[in-house]
C-alpha positions as CSV (number, residue, x, y, z in Angstrom):
1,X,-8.7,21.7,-6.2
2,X,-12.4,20.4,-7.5
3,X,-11.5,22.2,-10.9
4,X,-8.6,20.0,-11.4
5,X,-10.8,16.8,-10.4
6,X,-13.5,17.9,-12.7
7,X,-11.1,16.9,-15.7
8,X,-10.1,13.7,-16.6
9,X,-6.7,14.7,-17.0
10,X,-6.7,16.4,-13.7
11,X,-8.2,13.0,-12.1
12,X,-5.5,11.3,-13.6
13,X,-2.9,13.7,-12.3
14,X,-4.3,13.5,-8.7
15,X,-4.3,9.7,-9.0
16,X,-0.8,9.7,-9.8
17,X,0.0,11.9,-7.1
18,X,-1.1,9.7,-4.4
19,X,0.1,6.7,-5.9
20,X,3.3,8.4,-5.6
21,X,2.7,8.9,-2.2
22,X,1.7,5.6,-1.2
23,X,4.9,4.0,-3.1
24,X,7.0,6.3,-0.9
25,X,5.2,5.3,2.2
26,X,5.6,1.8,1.3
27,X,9.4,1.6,0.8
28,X,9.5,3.2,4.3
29,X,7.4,1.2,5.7
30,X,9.3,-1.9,4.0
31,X,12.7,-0.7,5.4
32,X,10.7,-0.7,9.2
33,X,9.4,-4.0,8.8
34,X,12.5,-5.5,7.6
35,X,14.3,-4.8,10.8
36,X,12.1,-7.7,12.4
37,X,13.8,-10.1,10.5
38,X,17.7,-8.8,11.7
39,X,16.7,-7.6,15.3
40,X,14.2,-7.8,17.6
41,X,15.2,-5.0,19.7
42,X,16.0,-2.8,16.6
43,X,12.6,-3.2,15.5
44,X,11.1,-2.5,18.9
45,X,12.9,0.9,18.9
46,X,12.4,2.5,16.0
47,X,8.4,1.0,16.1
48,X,8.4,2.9,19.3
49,X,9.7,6.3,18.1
50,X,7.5,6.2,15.2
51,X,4.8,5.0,17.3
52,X,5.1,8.2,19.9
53,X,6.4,10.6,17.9
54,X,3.7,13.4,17.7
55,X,4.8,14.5,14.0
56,X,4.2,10.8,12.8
57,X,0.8,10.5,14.9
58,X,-0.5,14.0,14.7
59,X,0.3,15.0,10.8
60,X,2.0,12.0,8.6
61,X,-0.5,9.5,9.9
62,X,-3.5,11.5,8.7
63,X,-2.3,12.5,5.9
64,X,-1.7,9.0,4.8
65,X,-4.6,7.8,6.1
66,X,-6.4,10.5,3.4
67,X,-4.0,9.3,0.3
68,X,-5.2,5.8,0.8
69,X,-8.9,6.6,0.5
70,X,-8.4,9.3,-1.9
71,X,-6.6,6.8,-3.9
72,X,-8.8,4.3,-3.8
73,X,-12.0,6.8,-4.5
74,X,-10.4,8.6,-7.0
75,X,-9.3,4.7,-8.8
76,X,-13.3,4.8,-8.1
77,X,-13.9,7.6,-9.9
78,X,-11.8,7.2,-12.7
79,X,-13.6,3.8,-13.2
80,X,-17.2,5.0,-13.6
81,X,-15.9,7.9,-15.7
82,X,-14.5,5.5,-18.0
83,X,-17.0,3.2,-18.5
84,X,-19.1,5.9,-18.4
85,X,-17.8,7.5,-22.1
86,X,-17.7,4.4,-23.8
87,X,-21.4,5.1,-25.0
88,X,-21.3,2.3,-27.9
89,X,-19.9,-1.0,-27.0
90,X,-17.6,-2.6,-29.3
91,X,-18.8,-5.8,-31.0
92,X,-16.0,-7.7,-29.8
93,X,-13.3,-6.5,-27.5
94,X,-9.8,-8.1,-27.8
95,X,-8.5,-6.1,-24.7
96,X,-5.5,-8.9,-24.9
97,X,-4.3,-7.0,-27.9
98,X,-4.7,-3.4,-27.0
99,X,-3.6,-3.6,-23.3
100,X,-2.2,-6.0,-20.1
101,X,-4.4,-8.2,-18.2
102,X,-3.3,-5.5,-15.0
103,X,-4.3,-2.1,-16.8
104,X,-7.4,-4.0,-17.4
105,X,-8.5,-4.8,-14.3
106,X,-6.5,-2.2,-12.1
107,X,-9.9,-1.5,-10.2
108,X,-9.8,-5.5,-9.0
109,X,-6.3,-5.6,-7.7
110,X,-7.3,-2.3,-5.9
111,X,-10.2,-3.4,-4.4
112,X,-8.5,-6.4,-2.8
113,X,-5.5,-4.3,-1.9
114,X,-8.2,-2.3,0.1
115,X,-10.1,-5.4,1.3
116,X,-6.5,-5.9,2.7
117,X,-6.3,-3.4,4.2
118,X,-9.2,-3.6,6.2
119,X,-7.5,-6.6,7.8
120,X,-4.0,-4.5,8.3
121,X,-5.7,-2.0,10.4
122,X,-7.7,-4.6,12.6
123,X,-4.5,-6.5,13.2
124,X,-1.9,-4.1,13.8
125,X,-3.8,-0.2,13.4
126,X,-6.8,-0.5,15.5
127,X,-5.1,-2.3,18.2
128,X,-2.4,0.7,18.3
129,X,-4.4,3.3,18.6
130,X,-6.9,1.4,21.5
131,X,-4.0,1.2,23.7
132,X,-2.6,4.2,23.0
133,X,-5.4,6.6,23.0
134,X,-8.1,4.8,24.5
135,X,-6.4,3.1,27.2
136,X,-3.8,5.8,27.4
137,X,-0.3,3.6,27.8
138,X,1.9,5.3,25.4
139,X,5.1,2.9,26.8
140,X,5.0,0.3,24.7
141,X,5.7,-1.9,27.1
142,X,4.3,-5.6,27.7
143,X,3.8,-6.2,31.8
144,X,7.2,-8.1,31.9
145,X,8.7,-4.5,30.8
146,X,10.1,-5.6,27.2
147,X,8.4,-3.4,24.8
148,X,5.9,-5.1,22.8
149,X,6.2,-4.4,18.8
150,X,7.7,-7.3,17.9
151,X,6.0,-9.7,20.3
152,X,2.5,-8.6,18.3
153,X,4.0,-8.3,15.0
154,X,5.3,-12.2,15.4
155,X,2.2,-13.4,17.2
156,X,0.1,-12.2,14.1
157,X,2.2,-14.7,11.9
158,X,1.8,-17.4,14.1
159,X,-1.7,-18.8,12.2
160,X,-1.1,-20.1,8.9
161,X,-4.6,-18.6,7.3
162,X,-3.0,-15.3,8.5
163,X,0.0,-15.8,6.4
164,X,-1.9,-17.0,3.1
165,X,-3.9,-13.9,2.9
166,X,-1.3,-11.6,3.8
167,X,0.9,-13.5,0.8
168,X,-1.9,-13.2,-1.5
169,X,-2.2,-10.1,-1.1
170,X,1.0,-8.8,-1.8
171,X,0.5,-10.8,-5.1
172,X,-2.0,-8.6,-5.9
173,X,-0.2,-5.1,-4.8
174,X,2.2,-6.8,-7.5
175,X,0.1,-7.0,-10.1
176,X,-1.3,-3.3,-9.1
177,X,2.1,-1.8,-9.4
178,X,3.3,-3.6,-12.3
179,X,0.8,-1.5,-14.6
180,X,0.3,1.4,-11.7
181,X,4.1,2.1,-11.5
182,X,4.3,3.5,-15.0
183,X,0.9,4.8,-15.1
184,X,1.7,7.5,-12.5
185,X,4.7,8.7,-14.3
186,X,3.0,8.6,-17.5
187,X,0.1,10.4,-15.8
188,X,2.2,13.2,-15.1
189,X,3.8,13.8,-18.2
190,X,7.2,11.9,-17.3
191,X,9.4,12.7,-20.7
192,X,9.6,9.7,-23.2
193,X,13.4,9.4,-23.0
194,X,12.8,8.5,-19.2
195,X,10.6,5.9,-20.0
196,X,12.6,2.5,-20.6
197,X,14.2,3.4,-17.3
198,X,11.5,3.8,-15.5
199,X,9.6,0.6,-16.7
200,X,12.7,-1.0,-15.6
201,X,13.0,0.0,-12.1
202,X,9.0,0.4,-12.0
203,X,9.1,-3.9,-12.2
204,X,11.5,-4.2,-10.0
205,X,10.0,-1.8,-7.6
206,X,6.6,-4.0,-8.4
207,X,8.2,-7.0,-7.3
208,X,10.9,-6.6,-4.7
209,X,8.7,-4.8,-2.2
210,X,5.6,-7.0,-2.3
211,X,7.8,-10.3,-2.6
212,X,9.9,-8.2,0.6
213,X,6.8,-8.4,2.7
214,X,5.7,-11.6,2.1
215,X,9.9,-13.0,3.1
216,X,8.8,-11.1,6.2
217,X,5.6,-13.1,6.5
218,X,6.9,-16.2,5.8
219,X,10.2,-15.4,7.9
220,X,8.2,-14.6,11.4
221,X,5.7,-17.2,10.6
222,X,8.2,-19.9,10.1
223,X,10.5,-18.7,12.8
């Protein structure tokens, strides 16, 4: 494994292999979150199940929990490697001409997206695994008996300045994906005849899930 990371193209490849990863984990964790907006008591169950089940807790969890840093380290990496080579700067850089303002400044929209998530896991993670593992109450369950998943997911929505950052943030997982999307497939040496396609459903992927989340938001806060 550190022979493959000590080339760029294996960086590169790596990269693309947890982005993949994470866009899978978000579509799932899209089609979850979704179910607030249709039914409570839906969303309640299968939050539960996910929530006890020891193959989610024991394996998936961290191995996501290792894609997201390795993703954002390796972004990290790739970064100083970059800037790194370009050993004589150019006397004027029209990066407008040779690339899109989101390839450009992939290592911003990143950092905020991680910022972000920083204030996921203190709002909805952290909480989780106090009563779970800490406090050891793996029901659920609120004291009047109704389990509580949707009663904390909807109280998190309730403050406006809540909202606005979780919107803005999708924004920018937007922005990341519109240039990331492509960037993974490319990354693995997706064949050109592919490629139309996937820029196609890459932006709409790139779109529809971020602008998914913030409905959500926007839904439970207004409702």
């Amino acid at each position: 494994m550190s022979g493959i990371l000590n080339s760029s193209v294996g960086r590169k490849f790596a990269m693309a292999l947890s982005a993949f990863f994470l866009m899978i984990f978000l579509v799932q964790h899209f089609a979850i979150n979704i179910l607030s907006v249709f039914s409570a008591d839906t969303f309640n169950e299968v939050s539960h199940f996910m929530g006890t089940n020891w193959v989610v807790q024991y394996i998936a969890q961290p191995i996501l929990l290792f894609g997201v840093l390795f993703h954002f380290i390796m972004g990290l990496v790739l970064e100083i490697k970059n800037k790194g080579s370009r050993s004589i700067g150019y006397v004027k850089n029209n990066g407008n001409a040779n690339s899109s303002w989101m390839s450009r400044n992939m290592i911003y929209t990143g950092g905020v997206i991680f910022l972000f998530l920083g204030l996921h896991f203190y709002d909805f993670w952290f909480p989780e695994i106090s009563v779970k593992f800490i406090d050891g109450d793996m029901s659920g369950l609120l004291p009047n008996g109704e389990f509580r998943y949707y009663d904390h997911l909807h109280h998190k929505f309730v403050d406006g300045w809540r909202v606005a950052i979780y919107c803005l943030a999708f924004v920018f997982l937007a922005l990341h994906l519109l240039h990331g999307f492509s960037s993974a497939f490319q990354s693995v040496g997706a064949n050109n005849k592919y490629t139309r396609g996937l820029k196609g459903f890459g932006k709409a992927y790139a779109i529809l899930i971020p602008l998914g989340f913030i409905f959500i938001a926007l839904y439970l806060h207004f409702n």
